[in-house]
N, C-alpha and C positions, 0 to 999 in steps of 0.2 A: 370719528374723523381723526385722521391721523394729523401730525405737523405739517405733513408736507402738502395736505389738502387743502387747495382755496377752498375758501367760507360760499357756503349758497346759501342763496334768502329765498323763501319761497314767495312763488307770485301769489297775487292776490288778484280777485275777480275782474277787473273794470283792466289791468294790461293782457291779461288771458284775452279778454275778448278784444281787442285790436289784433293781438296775434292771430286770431281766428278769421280775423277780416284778411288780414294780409293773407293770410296760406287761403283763404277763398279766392283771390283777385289770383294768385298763383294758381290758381285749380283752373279756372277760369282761363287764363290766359294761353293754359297747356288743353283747353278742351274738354276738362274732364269735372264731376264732381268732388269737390272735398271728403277723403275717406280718412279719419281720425284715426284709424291702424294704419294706414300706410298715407303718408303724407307727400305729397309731390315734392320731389327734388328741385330745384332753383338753386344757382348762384349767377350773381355780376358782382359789379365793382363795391356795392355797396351791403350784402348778405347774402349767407347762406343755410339755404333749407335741405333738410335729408330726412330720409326715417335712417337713422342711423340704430336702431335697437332689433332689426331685419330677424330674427332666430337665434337672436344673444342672451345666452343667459349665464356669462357673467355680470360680476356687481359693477364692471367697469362703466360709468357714464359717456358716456360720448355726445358731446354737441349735436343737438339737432338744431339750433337756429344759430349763426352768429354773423353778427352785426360787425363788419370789417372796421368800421371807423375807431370805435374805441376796442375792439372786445371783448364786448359783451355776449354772453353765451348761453342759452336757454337752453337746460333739457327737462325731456317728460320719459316716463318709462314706458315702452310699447302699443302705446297712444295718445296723443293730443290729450291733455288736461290730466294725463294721471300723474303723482306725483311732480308737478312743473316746479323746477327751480332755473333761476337764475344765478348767475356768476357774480354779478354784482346785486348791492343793495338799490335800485334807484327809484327816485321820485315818481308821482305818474306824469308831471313834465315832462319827464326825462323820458319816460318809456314812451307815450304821446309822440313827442319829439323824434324817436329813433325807431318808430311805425310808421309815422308820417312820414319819415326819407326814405324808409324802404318800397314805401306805395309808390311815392315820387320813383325813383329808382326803376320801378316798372314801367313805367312810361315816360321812362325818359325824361323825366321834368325836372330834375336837378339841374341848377346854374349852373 
């Protein structure tokens, strides 16, 4: 990692699988099943989902999940759980917390 690279922290099991809930309820809402190489695209006001790793093979990361509020940004390498990091270090409060608005978010349920 160079200077000029923010720090990633890698996730651990228990926010992996919120994530997993959410890109389900996204699969779901698009009609289709969850396919862990190619992940359903989503953005609104509140995140955004992409397979952003499409036939990329450079080393360059590219956000596939980011969370507008703070961003926060989640990648995995050319599938769902492979190598997943996060941009930030955070709590599972915090990750809890910023799942929970994104599900909200899909249905509209935000105040």
């Amino acid at each position: 990692m160079t200077t000029n690279e923010p720090a990633q922290f890698e996730m651990f099991r228990d926010p992996f699988k919120m994530l997993i809930v959410l890109l389900n309820l996204v699969a779901e809402q698009q009609g289709m099943e969850l396919d862990y190489e190619k992940v359903p695209s989503f953005e609104n006001e509140t995140f955004l989902i992409r397979h952003a790793n499409n036939g990329d093979i450079s080393d360059e990361r590219i956000p596939n999940f980011i969370y507008k509020k703070d961003g926060t940004e989640i990648t995995w390498y050319h599938y769902l759980g492979r190598d997943i990091y996060c941009s930030k270090d955070l709590s599972r409060e915090e990750y809890n917390k910023m799942f929970v608005d994104c599900m909200a978010s899909l249905y509209q349920l935000n105040g």
